[in-house]
DRENLO-187974 format. One record per residue: residue number from 0; x, y, z of N, C-alpha, C in turn. Coordinates in Angstrom, 3 decimals, padded with zeros to 6 digits. Layout:
<pts>
{i:NUM, n_x:X, n_y:Y, n_z:Z, ca_x:X, ca_y:Y, ca_z:Z, c_x:X, c_y:Y, c_z:Z}
...
</pts>
This chain:
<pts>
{i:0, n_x:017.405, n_y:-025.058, n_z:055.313, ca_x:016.213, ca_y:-024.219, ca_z:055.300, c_x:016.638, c_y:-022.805, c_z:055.644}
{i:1, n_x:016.233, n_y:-022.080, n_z:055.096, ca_x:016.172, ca_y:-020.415, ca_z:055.523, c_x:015.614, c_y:-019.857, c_z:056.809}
{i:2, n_x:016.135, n_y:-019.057, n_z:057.763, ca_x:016.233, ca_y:-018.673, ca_z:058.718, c_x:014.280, c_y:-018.097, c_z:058.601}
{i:3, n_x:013.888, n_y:-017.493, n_z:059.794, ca_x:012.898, ca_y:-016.775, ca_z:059.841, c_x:012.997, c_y:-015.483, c_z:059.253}
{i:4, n_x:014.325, n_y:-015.082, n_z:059.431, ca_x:014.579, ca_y:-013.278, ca_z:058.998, c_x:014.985, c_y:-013.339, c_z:057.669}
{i:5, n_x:014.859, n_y:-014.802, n_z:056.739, ca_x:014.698, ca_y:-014.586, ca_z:055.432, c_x:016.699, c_y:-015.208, c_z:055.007}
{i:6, n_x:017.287, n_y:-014.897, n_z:055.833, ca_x:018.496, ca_y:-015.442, ca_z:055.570, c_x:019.151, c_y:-016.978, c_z:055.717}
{i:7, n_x:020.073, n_y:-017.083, n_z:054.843, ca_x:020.822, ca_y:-018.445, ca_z:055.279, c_x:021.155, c_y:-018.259, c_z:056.617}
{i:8, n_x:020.919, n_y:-019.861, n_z:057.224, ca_x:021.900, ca_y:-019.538, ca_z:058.329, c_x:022.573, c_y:-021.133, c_z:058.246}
{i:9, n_x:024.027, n_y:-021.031, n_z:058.311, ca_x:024.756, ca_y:-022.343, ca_z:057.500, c_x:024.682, c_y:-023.124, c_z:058.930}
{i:10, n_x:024.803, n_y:-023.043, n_z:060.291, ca_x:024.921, ca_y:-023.391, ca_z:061.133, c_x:023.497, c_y:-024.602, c_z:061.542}
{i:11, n_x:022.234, n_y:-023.377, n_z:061.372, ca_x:020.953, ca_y:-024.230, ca_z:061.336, c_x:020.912, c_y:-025.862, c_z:060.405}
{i:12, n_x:021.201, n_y:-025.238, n_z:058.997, ca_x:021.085, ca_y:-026.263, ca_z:058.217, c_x:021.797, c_y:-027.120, c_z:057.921}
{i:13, n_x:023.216, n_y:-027.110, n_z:058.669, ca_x:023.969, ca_y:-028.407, ca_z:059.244, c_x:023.135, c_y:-029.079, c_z:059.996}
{i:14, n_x:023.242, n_y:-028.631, n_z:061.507, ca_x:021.969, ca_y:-029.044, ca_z:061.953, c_x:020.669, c_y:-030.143, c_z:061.478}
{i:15, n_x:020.034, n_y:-029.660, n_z:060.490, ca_x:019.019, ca_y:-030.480, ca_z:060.058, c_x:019.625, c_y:-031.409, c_z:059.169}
{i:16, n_x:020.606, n_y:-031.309, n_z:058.588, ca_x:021.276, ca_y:-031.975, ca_z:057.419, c_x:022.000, c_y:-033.427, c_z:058.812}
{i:17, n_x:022.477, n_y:-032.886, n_z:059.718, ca_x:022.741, ca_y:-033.850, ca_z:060.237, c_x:021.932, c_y:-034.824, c_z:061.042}
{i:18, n_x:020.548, n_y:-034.246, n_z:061.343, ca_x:019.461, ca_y:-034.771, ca_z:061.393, c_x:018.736, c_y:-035.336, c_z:061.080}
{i:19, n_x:019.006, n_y:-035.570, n_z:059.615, ca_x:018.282, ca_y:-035.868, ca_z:058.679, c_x:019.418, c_y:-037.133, c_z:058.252}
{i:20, n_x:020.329, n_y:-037.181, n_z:058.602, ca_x:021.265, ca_y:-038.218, ca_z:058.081, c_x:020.791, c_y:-039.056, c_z:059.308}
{i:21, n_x:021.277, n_y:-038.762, n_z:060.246, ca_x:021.152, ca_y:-039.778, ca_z:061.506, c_x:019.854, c_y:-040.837, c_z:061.570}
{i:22, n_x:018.458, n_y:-040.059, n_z:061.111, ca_x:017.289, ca_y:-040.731, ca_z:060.750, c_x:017.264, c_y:-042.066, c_z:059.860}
{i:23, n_x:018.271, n_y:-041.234, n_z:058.546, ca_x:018.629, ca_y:-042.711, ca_z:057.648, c_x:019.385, c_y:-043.123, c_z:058.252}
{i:24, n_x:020.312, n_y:-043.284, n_z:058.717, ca_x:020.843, ca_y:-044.256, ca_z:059.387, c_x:020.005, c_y:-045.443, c_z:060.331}
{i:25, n_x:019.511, n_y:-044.629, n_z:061.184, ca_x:018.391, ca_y:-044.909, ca_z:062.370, c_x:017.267, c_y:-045.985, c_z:061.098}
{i:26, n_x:016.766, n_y:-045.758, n_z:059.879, ca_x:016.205, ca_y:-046.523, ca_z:059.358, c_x:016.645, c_y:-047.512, c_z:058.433}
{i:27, n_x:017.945, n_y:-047.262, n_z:058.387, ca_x:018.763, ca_y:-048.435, ca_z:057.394, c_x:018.290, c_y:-048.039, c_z:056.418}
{i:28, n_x:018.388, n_y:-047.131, n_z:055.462, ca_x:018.216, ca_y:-046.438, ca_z:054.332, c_x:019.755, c_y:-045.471, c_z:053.634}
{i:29, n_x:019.676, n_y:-044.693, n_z:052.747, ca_x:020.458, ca_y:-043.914, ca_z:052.467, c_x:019.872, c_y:-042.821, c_z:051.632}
{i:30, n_x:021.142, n_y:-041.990, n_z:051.522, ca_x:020.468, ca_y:-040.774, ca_z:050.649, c_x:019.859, c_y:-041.413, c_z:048.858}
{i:31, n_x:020.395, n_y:-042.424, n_z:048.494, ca_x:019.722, ca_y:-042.470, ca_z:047.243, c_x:018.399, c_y:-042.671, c_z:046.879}
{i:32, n_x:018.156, n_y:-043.829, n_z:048.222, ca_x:017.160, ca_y:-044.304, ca_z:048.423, c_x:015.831, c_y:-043.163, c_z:048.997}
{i:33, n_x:016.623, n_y:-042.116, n_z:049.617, ca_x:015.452, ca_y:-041.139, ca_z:050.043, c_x:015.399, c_y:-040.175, c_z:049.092}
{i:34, n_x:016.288, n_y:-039.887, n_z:047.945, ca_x:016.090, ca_y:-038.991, ca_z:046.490, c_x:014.887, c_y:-039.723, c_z:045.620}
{i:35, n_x:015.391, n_y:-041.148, n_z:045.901, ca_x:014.287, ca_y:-041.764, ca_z:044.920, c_x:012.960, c_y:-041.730, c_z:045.423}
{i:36, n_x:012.465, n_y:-041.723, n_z:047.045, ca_x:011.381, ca_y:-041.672, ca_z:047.595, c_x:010.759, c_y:-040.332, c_z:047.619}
{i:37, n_x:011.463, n_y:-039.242, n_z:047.626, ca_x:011.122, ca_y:-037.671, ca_z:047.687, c_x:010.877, c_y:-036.961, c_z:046.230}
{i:38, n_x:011.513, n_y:-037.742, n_z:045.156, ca_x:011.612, ca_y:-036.867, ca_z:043.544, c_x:012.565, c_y:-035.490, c_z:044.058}
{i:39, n_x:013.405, n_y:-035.526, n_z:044.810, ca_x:014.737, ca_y:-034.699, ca_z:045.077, c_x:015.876, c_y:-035.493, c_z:044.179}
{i:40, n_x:016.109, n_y:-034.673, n_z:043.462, ca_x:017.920, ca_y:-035.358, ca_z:042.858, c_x:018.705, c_y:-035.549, c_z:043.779}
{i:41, n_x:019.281, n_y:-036.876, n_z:043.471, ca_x:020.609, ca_y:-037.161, ca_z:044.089, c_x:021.623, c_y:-036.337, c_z:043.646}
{i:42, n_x:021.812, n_y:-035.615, n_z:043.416, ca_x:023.018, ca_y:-034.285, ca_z:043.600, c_x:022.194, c_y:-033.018, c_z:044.244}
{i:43, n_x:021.120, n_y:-032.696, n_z:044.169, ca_x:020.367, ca_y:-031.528, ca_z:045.029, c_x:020.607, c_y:-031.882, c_z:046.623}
{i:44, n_x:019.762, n_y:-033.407, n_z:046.596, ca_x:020.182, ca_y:-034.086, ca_z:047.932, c_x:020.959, c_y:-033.781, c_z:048.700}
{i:45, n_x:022.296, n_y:-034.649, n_z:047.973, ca_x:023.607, ca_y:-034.568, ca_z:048.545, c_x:023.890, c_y:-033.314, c_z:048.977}
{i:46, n_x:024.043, n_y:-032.391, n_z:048.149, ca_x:024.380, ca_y:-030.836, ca_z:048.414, c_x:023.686, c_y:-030.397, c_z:049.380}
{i:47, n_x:022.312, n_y:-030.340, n_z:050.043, ca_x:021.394, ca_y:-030.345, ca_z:050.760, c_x:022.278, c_y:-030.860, c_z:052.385}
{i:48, n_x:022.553, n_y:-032.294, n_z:052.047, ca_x:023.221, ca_y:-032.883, ca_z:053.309, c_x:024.384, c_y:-032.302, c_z:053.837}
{i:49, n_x:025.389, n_y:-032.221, n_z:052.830, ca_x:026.414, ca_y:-031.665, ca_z:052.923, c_x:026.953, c_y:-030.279, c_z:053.170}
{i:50, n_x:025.781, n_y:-029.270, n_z:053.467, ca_x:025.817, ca_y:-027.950, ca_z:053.373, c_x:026.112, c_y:-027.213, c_z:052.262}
{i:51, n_x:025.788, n_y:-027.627, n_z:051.351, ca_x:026.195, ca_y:-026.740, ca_z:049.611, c_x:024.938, c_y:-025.922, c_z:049.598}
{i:52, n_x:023.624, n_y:-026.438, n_z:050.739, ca_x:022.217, ca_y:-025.890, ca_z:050.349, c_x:021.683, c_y:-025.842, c_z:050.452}
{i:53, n_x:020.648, n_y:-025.205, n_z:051.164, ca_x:019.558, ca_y:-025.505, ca_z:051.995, c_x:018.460, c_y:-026.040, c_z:051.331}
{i:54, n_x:017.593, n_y:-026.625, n_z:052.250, ca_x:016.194, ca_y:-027.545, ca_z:051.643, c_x:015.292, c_y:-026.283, c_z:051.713}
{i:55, n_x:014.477, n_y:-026.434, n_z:050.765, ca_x:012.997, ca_y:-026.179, ca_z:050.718, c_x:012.111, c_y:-026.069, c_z:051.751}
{i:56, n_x:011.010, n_y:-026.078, n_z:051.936, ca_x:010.167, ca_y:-026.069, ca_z:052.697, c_x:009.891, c_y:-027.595, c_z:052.564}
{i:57, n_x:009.224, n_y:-027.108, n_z:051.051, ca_x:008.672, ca_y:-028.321, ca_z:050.506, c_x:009.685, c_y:-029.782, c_z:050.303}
{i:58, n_x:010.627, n_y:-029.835, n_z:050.191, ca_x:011.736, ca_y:-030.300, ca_z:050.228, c_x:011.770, c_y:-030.908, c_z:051.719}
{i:59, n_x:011.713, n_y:-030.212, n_z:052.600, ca_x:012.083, ca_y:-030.475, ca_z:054.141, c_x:011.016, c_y:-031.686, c_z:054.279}
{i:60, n_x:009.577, n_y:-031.179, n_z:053.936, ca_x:008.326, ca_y:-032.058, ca_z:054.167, c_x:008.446, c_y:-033.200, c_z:053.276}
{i:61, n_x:008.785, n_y:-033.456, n_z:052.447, ca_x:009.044, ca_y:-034.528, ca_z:051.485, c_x:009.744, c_y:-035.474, c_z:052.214}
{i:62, n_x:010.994, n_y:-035.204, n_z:052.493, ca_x:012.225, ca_y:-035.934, ca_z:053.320, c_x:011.575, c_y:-036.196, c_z:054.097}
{i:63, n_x:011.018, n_y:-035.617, n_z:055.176, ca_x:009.963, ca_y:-035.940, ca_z:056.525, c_x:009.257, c_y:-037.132, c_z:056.479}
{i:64, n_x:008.179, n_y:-036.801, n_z:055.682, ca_x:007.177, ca_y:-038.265, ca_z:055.286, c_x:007.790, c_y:-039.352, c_z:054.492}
{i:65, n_x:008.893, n_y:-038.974, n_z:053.716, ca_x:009.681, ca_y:-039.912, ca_z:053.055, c_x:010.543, c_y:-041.321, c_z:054.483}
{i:66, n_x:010.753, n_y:-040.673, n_z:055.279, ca_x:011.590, ca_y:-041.411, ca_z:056.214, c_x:010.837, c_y:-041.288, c_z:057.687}
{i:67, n_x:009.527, n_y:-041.364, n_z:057.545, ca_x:008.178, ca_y:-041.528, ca_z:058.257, c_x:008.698, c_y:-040.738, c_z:059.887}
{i:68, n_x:009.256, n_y:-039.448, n_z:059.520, ca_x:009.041, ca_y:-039.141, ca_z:060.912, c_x:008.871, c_y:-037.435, c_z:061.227}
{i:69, n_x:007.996, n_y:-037.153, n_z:062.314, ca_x:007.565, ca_y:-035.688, ca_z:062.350, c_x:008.236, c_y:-034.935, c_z:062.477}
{i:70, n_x:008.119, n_y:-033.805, n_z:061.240, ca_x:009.205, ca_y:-032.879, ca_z:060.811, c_x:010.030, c_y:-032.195, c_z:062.210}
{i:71, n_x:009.119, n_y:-031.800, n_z:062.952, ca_x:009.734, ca_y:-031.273, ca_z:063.878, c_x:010.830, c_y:-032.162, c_z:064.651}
{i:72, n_x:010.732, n_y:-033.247, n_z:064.483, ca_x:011.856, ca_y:-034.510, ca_z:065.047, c_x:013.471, c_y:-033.941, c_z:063.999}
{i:73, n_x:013.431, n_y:-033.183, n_z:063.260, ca_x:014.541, ca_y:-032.843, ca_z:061.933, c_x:014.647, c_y:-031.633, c_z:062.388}
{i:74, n_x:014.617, n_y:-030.552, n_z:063.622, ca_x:014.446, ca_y:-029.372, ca_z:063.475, c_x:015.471, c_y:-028.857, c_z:064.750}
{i:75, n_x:016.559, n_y:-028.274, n_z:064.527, ca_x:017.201, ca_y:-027.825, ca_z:065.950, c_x:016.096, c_y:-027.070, c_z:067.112}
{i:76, n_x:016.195, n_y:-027.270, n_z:068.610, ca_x:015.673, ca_y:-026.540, ca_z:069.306, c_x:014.799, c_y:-025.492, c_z:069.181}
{i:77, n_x:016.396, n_y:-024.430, n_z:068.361, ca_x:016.076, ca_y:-023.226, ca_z:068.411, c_x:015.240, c_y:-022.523, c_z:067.511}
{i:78, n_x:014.748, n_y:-023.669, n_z:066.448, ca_x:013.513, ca_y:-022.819, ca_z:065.566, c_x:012.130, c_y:-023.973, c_z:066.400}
{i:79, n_x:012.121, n_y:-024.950, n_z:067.024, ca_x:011.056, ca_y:-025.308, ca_z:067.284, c_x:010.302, c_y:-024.725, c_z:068.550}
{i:80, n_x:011.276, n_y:-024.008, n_z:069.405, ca_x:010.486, ca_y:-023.349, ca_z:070.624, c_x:011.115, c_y:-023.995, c_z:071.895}
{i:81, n_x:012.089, n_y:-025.100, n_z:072.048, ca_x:012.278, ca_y:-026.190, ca_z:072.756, c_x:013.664, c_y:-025.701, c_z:073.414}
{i:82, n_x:014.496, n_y:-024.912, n_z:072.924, ca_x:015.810, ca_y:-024.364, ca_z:073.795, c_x:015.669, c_y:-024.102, c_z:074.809}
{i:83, n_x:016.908, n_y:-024.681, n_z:075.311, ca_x:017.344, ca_y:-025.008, ca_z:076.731, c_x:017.663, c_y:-023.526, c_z:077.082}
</pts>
């Protein structure tokens, strides 16, 4: 996802990318299975996970409800308000 100030920030969206993996895991699922549940390509996906790319907004929320859990549960600290 894109920073607030409009920029990539590759660090954030590891972050969620690894967040977002751990969930499938946590649900015994995988990325194909959550491309096929979201209408995200399995190569957008992947690239997505892997840092080739940040998600969408809309994209982010898809994945979210796709793997039934509140977006903000996918979100580092430091964009939700919650830093230590």
């Amino acid at each position: 996802m894109t920073t607030p100030q409009g920029g990539s920030n590759h660090a954030t969206d590891c972050e969620i990318a690894h967040r977002i993996t751990n969930a499938l895991i946590v649900k015994g699922t995988n990325v194909r299975a959550l491309s096929d549940a979201t209408g995200i390509s399995y190569p957008t996906l992947r690239r997505s996970l892997t840092g080739g790319r940040s998600l969408t907004f809309l994209e982010f929320g898809k994945i979210a409800g796709a793997i039934d859990v509140p977006p903000s549960t996918l979100l580092p600290a430091t964009l939700t308000g919650n830093a230590a």
